[in-house]
C-alpha positions, 0 to 999 in steps of 0.5 A, a space after each residue: 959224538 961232540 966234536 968242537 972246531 973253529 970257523 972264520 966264514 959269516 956265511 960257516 957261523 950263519 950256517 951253523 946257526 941255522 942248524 942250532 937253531 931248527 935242530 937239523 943237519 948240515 956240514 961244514 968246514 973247519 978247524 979243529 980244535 986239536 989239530 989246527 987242521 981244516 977238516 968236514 964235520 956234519 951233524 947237528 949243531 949244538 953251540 955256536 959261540 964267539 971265539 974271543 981270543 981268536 979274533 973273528 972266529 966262532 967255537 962250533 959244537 957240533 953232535 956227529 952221530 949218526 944223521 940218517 938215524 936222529 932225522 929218522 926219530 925226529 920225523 917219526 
């Protein structure tokens, strides 16, 4: 499932970088889009994008499905 979420952590956005870029799980805290709550998210990121409007903050899309599954198919 695609979940977005906002952070405001170099260090989050980096993180999540990371994950776009070699395809690999992580986890991270943010906000959600929806709620405004802070909550957990892991998965594979699929976009990191600048949030213009929020200041210093990246919109986050993140794939949650099932990680132990997509890391089997992967190394397979």
């Amino acid at each position: 499932m695609k979940m977005r979420f906002y952070v405001d952590s170099d260090d989050d956005a980096a993180r999540c970088r990371q994950s776009f870029e070699a395809h690999t799980p992580t986890v991270v805290c943010g906000c959600d889009a929806m709620t405004r709550r802070v909550n957990s998210y892991s998965g594979v990121v699929l976009a990191v994008e600048p949030a213009v409007s929020l200041g210093d903050h990246w919109r986050i899309t993140i794939d949650t499905g099932d990680v132990s599954e997509r890391s089997q198919r992967v190394g397979a």
